[in-house]
C-alpha positions, 0 to 999 in steps of 0.5 A: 567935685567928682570922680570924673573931674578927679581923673580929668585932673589927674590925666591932664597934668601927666598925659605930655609925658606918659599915657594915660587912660581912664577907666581901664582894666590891664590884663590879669589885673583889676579896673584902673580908674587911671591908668598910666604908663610912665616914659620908662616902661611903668605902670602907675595905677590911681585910684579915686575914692570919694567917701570913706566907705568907698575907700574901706569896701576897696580893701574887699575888692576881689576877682575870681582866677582860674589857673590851666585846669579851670581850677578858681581862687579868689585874689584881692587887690589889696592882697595882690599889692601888698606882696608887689604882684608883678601883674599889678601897677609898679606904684599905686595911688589914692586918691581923695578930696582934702581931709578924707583920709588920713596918712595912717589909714593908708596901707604901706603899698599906697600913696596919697594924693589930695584933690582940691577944688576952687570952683572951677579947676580941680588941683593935686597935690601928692601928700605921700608918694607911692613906694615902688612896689616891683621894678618890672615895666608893662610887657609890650602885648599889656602896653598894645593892649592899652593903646588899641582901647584908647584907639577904639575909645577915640574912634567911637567918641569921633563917629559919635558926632 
């Protein structure tokens, strides 16, 4: 099981009725191995971890901000989402193949979400669901965004063949 089998997984049980994208970055925020905005207006992040070293070197994740003078600070996601960051997802999920982590290793801010596979289709199974972390909906310009990556992603797989 991979983690493009994983996101295929978690794409094709929620994209009927939010939209959902894989391996974007919203703006004035960090990559998203899937990103989702709920039919309310939410943006959900899900987060794929295959080993427990993947999921220990997620915590040190960090990128460089700079404010109106060019001025840089360094901000860590996990950081970001402990404090419910408006920039970041209103709720944030891991998620792992079976027995790779435990519920108490996972920070208060996180879900979980187990990833089975049978050999031929990868099942999920929400062990824990995410707190919601803000109630504020993606701005419609980060939403825009989204949705003209997901046509140019689209347009370049189409010309491709």
């Amino acid at each position: 099981m991979t983690a493009k089998d994983i996101q295929r997984a978690i794409i094709r049980e929620r994209y009927a009725r939010n939209t959902t994208l894989p391996n974007y970055t919203p703006r004035n925020w960090f990559e998203c191995d899937v990103f989702e905005v709920t039919a309310a207006g939410y943006f959900v992040e899900y987060e794929v971890k295959l080993s427990k070293s993947d999921f220990r070197a997620d915590a040190e994740k960090a990128k460089r901000n700079y404010d109106q003078d060019w001025n840089a600070s360094l901000e860590r996601k996990h950081d970001l989402l402990a404090v419910s960051d408006a920039r970041g997802p209103s709720r944030f999920y891991l998620v792992t193949p079976e027995n790779l982590i435990d519920e108490q290793e996972l920070p208060p801010w996180a879900g979980l979400i187990v990833a089975y596979h049978d050999g031929r289709k990868v099942y999920l199974h929400t062990r824990r669901p995410a707190p919601q972390l803000h109630r504020i909906k993606l701005e419609d310009a980060r939403f825009q965004s989204a949705m003209t990556t997901c046509y140019w992603r689209f347009l370049r797989l189409y010309l491709r063949t």
